[in-house]
N, C-alpha and C positions, 0 to 999 in steps of 0.2 A: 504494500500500500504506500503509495506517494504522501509526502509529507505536502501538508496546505502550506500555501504562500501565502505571503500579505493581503495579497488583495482578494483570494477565497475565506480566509477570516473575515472580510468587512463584508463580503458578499454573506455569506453566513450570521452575521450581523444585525445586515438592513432584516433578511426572513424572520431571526427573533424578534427583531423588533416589531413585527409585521403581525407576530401571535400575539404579542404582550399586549399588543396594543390592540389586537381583535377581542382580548377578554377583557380587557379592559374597558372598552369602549372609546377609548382614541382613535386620532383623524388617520386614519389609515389609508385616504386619499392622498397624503403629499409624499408616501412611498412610492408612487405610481408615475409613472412616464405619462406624460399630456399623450401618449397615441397607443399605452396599455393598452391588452388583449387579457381579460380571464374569461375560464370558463367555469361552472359549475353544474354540475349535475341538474335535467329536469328545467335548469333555466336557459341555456346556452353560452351563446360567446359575448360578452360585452367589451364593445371596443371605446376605449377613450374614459377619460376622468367622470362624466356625466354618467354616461351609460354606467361604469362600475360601480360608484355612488348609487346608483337607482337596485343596480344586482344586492349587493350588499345590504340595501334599506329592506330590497323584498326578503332577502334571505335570511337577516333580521329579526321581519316579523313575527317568524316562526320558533324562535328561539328567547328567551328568557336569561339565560346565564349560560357562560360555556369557558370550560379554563383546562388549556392544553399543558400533556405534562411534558413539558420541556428538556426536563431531564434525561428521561427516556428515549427524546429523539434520535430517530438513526438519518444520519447526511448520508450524500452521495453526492460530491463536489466535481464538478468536470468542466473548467471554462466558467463561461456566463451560465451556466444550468448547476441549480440547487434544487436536488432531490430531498425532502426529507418523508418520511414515514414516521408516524407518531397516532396517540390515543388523546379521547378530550373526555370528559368529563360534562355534564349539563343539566340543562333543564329545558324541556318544551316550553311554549304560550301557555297552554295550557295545565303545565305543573308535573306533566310527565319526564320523571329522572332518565340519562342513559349512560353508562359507563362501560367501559373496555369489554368487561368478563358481566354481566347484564345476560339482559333479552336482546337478540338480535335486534339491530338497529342501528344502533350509532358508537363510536365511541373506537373505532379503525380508519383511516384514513392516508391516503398519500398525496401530497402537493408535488406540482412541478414548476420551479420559481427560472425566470432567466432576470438575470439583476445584470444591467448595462449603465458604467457611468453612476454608479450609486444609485440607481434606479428601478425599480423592479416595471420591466417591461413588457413580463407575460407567467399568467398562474394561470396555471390549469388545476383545477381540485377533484382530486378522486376520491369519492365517500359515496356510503349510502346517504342520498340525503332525506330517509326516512326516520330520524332521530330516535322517534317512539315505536317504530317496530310494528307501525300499523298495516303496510300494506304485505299480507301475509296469503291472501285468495291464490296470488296467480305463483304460489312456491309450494308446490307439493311435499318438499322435506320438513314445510314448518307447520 
């Protein structure tokens, strides 16, 4: 395994900073490159500061509290792509908990960050984005 360089520590960095401030409820918009690309499950792709502001209000809604374990994160540094893997911890709108080891649902995930120029210019997020583990009809294992 290659040892990180300087400038994959700050890249690895702006990403922390990018959870803390998601659980926190900080401006998580001025991480973001004016012509950002993320995407999210069930929502799509929003491109630019407005559209991701609008993703994140909607994605939001549905959520109540959410605090990622940091600790536990596993990187995968390559260039401008920050891979991490990691679990969260939460609460639905509604007051439905979900955690790692739970009811399927929520609480596994994998981001895919490209951070350019101190920037993060493209997340893609991979999770179930069924938090509370409701949508169970169309999974015959569950």
């Amino acid at each position: 395994m290659r040892e990180l360089t300087e400038a994959d520590i700050d890249r690895k960095g702006i990403v922390l900073d990018y959870f803390r401030r998601l659980d926190s409820g900080g401006d998580l918009l001025e991480l973001f490159a004016e012509d950002a690309r993320v995407f999210y499950p069930k929502w799509g792709i929003a491109t630019g500061k407005e559209e991701i502001g609008e993703m994140f209000g909607d994605v939001g809604g549905v959520v109540n509290a959410m605090n990622h374990d940091y600790e536990t994160f596993n990187y995968v540094v390559n260039g401008d792509t920050v891979v991490v893997e990691g679990t969260s911890t939460g609460e639905t709108a509604d007051g439905t908990e979900w955690r790692p080891d739970g009811e399927p649902g929520g609480g596994r995930w994998c981001d895919v960050f490209e951070v350019r120029n101190g920037e993060i210019a493209r997340l893609f997020i991979y999770l179930d984005p069924d938090y509370a583990g409701r949508d169970t009809e169309q999974y015959p294992w569950l």
